[in-house]
PDB file of N, CA, C and O in Angstrom:
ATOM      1  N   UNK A   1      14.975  49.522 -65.931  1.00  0.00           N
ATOM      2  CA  UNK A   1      14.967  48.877 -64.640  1.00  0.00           C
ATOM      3  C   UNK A   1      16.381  48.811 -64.070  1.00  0.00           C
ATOM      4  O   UNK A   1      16.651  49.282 -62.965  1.00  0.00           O
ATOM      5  N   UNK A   2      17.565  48.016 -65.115  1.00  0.00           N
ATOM      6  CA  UNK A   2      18.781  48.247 -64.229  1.00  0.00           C
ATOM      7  C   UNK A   2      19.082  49.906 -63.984  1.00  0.00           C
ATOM      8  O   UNK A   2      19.723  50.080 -62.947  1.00  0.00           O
ATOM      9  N   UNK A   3      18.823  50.907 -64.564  1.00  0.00           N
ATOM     10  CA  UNK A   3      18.978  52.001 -64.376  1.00  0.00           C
ATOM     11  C   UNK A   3      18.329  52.438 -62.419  1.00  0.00           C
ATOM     12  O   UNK A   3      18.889  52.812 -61.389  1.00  0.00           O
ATOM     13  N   UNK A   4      17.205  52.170 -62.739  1.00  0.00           N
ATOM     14  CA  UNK A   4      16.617  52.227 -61.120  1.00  0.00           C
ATOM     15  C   UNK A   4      17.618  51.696 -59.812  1.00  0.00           C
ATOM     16  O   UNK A   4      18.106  52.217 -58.808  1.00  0.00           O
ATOM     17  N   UNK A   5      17.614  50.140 -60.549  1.00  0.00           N
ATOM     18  CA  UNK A   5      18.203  49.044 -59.638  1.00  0.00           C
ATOM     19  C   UNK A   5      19.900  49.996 -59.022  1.00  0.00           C
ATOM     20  O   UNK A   5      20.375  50.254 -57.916  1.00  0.00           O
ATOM     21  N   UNK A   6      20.231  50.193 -60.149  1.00  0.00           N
ATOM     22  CA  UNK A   6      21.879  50.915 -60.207  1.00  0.00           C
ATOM     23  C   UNK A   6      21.963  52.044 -58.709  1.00  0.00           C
ATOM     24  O   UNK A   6      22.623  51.928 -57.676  1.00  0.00           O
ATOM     25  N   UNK A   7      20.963  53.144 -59.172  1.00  0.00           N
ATOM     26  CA  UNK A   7      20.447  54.429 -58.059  1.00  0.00           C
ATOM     27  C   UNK A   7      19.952  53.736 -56.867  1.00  0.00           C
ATOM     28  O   UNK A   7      20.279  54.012 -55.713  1.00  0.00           O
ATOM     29  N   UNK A   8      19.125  52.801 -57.238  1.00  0.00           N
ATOM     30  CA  UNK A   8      18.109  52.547 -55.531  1.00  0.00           C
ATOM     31  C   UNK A   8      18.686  51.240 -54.708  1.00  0.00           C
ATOM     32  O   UNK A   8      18.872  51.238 -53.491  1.00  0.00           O
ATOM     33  N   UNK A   9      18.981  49.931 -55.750  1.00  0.00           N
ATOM     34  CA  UNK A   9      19.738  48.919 -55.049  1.00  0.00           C
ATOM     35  C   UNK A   9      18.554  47.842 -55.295  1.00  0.00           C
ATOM     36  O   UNK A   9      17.391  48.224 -55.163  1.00  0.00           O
ATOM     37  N   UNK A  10      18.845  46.440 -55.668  1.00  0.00           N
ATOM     38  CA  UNK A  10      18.212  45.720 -55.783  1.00  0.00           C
ATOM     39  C   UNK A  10      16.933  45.117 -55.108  1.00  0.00           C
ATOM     40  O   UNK A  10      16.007  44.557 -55.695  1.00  0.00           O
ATOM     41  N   UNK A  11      17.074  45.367 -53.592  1.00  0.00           N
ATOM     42  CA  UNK A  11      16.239  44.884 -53.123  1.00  0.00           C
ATOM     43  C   UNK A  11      14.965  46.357 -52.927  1.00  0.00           C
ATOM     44  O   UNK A  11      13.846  46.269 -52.420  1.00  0.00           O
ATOM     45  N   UNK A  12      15.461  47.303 -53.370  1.00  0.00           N
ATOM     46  CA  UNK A  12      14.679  48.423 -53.192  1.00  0.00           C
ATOM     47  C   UNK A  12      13.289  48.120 -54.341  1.00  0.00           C
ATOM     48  O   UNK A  12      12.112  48.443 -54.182  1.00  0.00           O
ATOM     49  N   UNK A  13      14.063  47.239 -55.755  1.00  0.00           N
ATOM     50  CA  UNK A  13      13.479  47.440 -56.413  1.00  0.00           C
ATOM     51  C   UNK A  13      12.232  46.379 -56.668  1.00  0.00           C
ATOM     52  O   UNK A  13      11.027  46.474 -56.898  1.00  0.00           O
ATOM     53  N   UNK A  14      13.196  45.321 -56.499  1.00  0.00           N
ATOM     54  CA  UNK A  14      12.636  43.863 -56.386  1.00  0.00           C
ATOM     55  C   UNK A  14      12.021  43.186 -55.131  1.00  0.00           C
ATOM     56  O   UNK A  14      11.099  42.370 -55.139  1.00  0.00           O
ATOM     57  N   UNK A  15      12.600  43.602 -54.192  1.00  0.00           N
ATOM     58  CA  UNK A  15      12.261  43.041 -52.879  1.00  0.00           C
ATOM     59  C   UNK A  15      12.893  41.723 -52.583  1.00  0.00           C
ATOM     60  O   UNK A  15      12.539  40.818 -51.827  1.00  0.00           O
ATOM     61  N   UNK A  16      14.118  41.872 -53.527  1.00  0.00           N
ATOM     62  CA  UNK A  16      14.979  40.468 -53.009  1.00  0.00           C
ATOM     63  C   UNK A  16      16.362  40.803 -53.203  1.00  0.00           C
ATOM     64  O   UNK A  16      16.703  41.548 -54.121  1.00  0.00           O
ATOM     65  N   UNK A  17      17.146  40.318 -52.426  1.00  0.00           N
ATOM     66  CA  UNK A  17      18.306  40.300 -52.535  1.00  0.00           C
ATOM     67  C   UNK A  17      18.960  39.784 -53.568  1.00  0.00           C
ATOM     68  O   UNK A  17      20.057  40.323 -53.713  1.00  0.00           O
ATOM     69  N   UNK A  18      18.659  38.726 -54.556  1.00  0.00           N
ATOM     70  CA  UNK A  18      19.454  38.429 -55.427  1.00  0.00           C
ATOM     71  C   UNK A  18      18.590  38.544 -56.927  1.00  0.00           C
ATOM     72  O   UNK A  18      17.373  38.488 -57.103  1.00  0.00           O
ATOM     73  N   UNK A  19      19.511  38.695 -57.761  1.00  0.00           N
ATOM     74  CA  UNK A  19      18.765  38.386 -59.241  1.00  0.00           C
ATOM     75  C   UNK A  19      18.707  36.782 -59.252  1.00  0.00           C
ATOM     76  O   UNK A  19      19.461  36.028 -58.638  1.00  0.00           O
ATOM     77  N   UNK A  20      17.366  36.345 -60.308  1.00  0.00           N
ATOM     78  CA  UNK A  20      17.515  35.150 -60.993  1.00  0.00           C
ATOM     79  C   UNK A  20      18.243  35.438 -61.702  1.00  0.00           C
ATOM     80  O   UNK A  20      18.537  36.620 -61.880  1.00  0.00           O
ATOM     81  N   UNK A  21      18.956  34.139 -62.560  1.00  0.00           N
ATOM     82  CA  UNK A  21      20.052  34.422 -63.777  1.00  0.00           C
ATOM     83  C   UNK A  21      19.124  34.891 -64.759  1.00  0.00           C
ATOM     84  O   UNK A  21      19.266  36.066 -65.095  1.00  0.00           O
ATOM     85  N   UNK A  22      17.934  34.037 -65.451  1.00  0.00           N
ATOM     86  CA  UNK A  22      17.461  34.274 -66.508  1.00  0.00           C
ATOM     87  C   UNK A  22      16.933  35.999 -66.567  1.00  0.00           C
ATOM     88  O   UNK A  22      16.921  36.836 -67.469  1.00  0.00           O
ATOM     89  N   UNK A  23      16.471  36.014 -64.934  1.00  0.00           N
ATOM     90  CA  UNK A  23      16.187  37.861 -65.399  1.00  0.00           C
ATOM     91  C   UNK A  23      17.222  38.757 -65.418  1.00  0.00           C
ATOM     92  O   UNK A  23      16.915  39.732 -66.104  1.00  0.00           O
ATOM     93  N   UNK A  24      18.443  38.840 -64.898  1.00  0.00           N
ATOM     94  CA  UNK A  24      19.225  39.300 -65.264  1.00  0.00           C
ATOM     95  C   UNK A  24      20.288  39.687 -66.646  1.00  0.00           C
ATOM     96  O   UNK A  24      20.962  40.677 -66.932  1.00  0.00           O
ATOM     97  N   UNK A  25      19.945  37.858 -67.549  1.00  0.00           N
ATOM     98  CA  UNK A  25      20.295  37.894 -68.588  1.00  0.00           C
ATOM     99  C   UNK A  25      19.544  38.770 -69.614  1.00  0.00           C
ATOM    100  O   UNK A  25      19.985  39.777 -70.166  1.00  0.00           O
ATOM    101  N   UNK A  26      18.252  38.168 -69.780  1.00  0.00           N
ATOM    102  CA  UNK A  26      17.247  39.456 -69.931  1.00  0.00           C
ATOM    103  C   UNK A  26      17.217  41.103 -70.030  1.00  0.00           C
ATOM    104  O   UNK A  26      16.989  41.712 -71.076  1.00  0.00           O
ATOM    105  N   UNK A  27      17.451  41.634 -68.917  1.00  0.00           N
ATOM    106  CA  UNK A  27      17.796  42.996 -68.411  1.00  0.00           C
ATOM    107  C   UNK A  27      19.103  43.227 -68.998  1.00  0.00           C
ATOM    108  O   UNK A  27      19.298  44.393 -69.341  1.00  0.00           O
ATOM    109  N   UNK A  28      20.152  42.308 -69.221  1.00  0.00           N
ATOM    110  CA  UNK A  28      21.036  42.927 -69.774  1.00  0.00           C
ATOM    111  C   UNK A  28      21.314  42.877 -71.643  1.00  0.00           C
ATOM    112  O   UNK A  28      22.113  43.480 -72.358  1.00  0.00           O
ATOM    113  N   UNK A  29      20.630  42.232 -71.832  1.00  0.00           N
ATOM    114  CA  UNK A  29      20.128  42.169 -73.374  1.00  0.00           C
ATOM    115  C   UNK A  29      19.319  43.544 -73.667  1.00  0.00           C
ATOM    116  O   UNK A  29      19.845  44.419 -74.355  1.00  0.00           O
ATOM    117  N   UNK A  30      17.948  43.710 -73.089  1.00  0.00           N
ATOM    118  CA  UNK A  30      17.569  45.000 -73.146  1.00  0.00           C
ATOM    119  C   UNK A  30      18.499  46.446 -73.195  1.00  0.00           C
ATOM    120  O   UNK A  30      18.451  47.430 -73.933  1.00  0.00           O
ATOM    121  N   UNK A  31      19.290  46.102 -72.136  1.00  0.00           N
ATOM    122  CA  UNK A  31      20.087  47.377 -72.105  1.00  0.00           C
ATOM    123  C   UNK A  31      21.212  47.229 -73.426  1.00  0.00           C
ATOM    124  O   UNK A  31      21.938  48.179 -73.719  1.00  0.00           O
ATOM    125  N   UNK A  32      21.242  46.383 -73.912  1.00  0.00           N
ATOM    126  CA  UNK A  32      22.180  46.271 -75.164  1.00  0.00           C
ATOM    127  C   UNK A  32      21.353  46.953 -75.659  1.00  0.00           C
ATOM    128  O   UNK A  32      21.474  48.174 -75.759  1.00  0.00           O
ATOM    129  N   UNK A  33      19.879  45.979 -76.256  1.00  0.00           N
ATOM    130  CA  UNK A  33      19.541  46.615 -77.239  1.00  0.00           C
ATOM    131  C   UNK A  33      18.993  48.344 -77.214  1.00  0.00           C
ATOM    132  O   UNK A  33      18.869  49.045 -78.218  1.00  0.00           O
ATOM    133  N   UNK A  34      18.785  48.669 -76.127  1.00  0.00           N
ATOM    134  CA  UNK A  34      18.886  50.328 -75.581  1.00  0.00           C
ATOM    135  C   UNK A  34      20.042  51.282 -76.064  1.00  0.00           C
ATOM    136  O   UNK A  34      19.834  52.429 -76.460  1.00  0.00           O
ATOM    137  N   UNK A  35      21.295  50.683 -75.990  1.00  0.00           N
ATOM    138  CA  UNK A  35      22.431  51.487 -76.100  1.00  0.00           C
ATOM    139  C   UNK A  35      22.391  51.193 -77.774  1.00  0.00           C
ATOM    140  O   UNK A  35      22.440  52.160 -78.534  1.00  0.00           O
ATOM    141  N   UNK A  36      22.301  49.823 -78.307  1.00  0.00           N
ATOM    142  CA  UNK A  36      22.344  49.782 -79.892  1.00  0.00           C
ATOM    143  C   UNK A  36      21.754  50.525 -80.392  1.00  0.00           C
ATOM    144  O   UNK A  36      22.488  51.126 -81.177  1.00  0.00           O
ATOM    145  N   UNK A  37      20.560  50.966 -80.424  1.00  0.00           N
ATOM    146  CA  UNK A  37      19.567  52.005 -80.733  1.00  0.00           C
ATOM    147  C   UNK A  37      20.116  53.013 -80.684  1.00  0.00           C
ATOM    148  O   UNK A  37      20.206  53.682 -81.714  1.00  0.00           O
ATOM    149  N   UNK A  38      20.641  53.442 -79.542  1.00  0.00           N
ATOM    150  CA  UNK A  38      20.902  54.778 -79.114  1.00  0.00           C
ATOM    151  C   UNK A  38      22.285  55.164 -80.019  1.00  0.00           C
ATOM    152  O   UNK A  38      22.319  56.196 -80.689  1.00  0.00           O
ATOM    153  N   UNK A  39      23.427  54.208 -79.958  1.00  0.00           N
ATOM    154  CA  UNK A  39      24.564  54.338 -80.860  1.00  0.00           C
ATOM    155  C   UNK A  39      23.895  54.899 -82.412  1.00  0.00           C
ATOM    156  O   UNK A  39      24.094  56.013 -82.896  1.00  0.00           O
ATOM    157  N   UNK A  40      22.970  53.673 -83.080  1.00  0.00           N
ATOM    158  CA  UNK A  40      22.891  53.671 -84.025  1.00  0.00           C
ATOM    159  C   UNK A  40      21.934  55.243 -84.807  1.00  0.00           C
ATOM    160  O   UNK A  40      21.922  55.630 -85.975  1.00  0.00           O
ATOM    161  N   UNK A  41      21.502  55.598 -84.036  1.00  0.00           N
ATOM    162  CA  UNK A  41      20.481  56.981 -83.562  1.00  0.00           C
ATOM    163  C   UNK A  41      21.818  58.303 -83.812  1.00  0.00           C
ATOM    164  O   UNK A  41      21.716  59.225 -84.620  1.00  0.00           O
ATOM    165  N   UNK A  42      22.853  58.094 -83.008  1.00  0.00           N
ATOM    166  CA  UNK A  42      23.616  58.948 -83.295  1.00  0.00           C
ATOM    167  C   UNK A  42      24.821  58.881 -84.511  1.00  0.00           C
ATOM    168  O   UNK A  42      25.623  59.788 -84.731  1.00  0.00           O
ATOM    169  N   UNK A  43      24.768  57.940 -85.039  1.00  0.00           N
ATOM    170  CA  UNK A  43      25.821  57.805 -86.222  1.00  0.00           C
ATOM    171  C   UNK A  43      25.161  58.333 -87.459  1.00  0.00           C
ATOM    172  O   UNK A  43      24.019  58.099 -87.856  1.00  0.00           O
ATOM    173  N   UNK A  44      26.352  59.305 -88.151  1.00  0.00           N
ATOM    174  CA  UNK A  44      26.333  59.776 -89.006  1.00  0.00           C
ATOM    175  C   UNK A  44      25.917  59.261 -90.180  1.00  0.00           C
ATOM    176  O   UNK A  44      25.537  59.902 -91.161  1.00  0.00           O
ATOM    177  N   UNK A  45      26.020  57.731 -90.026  1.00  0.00           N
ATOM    178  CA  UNK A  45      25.939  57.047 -91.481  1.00  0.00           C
ATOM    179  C   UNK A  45      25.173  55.533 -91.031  1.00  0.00           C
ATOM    180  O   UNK A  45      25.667  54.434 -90.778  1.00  0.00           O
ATOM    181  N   UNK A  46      24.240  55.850 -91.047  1.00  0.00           N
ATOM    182  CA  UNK A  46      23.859  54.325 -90.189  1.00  0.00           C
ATOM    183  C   UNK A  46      24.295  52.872 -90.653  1.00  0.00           C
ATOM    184  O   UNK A  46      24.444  51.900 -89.914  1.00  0.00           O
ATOM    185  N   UNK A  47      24.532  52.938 -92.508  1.00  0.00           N
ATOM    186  CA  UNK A  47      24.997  51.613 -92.886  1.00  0.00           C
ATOM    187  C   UNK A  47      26.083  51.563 -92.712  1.00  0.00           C
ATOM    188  O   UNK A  47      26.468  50.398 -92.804  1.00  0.00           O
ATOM    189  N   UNK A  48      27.405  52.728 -92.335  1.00  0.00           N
ATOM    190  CA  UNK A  48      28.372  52.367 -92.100  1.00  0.00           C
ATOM    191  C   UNK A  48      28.690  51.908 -90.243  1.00  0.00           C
ATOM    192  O   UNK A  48      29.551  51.125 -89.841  1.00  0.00           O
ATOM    193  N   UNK A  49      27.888  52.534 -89.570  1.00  0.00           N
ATOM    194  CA  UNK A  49      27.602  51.914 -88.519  1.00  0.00           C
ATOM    195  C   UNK A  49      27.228  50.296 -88.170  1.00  0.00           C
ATOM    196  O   UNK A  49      27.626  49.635 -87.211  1.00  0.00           O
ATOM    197  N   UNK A  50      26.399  49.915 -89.186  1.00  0.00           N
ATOM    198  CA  UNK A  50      25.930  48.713 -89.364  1.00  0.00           C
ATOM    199  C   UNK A  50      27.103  47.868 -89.685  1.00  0.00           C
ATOM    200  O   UNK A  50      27.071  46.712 -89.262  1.00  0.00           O
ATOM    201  N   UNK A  51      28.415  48.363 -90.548  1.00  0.00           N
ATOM    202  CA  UNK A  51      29.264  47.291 -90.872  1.00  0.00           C
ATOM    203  C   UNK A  51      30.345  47.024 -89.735  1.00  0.00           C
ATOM    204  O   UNK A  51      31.095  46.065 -89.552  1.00  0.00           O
ATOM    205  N   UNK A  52      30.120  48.467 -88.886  1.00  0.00           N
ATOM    206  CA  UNK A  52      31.539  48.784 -87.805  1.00  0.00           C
ATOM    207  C   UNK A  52      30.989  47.760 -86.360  1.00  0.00           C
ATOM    208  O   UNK A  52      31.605  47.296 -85.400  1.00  0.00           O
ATOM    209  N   UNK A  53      29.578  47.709 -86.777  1.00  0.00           N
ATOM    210  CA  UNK A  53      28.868  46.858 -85.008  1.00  0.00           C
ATOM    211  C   UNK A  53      27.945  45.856 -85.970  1.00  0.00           C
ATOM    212  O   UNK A  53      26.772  46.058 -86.285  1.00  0.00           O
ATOM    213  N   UNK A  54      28.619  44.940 -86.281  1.00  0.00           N
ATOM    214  CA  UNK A  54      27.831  43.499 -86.978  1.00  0.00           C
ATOM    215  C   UNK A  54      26.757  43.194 -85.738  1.00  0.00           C
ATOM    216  O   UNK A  54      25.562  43.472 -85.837  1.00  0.00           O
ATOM    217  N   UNK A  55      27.290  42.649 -84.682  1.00  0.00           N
ATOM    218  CA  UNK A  55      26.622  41.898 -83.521  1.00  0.00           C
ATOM    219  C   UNK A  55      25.733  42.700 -83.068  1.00  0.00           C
ATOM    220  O   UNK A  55      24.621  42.198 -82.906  1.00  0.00           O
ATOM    221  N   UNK A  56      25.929  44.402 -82.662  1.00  0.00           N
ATOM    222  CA  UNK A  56      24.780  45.255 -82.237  1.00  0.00           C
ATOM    223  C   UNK A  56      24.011  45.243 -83.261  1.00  0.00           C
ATOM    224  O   UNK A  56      22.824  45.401 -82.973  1.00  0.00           O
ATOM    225  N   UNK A  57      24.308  45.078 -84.659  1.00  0.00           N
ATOM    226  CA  UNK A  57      23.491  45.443 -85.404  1.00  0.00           C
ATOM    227  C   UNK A  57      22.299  44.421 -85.825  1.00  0.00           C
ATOM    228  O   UNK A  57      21.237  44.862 -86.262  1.00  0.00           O
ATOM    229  N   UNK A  58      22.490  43.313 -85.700  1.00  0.00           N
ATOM    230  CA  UNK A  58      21.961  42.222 -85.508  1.00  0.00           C
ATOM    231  C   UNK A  58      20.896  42.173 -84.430  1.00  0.00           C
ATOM    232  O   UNK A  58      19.674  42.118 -84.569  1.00  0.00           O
ATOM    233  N   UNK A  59      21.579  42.204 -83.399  1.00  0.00           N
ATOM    234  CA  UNK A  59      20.701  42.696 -82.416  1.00  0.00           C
ATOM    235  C   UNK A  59      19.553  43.216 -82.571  1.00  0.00           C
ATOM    236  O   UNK A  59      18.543  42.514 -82.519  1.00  0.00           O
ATOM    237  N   UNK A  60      19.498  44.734 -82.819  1.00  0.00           N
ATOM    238  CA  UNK A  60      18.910  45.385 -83.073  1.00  0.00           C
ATOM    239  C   UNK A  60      17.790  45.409 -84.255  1.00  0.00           C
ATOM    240  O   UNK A  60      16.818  46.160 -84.343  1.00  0.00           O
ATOM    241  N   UNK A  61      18.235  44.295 -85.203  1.00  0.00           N
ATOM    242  CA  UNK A  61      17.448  44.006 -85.909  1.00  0.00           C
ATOM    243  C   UNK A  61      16.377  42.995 -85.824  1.00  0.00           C
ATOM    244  O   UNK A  61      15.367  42.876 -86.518  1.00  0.00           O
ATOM    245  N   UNK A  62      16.966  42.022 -84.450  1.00  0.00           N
ATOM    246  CA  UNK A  62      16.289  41.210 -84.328  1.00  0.00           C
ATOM    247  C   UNK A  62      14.865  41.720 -83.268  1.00  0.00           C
ATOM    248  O   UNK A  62      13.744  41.216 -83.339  1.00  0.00           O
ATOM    249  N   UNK A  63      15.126  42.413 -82.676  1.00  0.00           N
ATOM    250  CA  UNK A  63      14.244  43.862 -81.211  1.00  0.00           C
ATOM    251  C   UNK A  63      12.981  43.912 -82.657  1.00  0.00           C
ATOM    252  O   UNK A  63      11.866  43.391 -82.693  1.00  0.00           O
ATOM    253  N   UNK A  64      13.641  44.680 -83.646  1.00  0.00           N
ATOM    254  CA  UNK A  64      13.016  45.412 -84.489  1.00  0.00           C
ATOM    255  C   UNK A  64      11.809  44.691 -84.685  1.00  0.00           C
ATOM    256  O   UNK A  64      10.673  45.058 -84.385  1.00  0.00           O
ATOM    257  N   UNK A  65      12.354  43.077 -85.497  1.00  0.00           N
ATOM    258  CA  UNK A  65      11.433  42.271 -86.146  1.00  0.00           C
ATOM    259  C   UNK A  65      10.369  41.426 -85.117  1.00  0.00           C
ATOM    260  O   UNK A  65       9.319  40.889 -85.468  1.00  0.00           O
ATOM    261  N   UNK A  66      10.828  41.457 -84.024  1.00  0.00           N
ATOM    262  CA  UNK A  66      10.099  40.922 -82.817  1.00  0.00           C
ATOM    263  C   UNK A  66       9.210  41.959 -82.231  1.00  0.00           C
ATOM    264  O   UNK A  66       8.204  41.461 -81.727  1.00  0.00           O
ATOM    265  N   UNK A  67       9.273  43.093 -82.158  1.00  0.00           N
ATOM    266  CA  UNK A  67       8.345  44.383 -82.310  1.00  0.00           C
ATOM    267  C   UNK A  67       7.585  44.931 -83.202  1.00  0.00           C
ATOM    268  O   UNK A  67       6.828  45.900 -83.163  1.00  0.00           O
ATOM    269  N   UNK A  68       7.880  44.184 -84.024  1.00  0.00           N
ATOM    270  CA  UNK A  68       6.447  44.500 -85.598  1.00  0.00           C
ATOM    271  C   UNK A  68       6.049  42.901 -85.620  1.00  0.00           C
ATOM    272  O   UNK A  68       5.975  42.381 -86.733  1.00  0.00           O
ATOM    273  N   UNK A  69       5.838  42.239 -84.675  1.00  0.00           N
ATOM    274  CA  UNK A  69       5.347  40.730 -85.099  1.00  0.00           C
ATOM    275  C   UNK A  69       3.607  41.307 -84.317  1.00  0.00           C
ATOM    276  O   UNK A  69       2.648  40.535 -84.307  1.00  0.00           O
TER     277      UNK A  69
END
């Protein structure tokens, strides 16, 4: 969605001029956990990845366990 929002402009997408905070906070958590994935997807060594990004990695673990509930 911020990907859209970025190209088309907020109100294109939403039909409002402003974000709420909470959805914005939201949307930008997602896109963390998007890029964490995606980092962790391309590293050579994923547990050493895991020690170099504690906080993404966390993250990402938490996406994980909330997606197999």
């Amino acid at each position: 969605m911020l990907a859209k929002i970025d190209r088309f402009g907020l109100e294109a997408i939403t039909g409002r001029r402003k974000f709420y905070h909470g959805e914005l906070s939201r949307l930008i958590v997602a896109e963390n956990i998007v890029m964490a994935y995606q980092a962790r997807a391309r590293a050579d060594n994923w547990a050493a990845w895991v020690g170099e990004n504690p906080i993404l990695a966390e993250l990402l673990a938490e996406a994980e366990r909330l997606g197999n509930d």
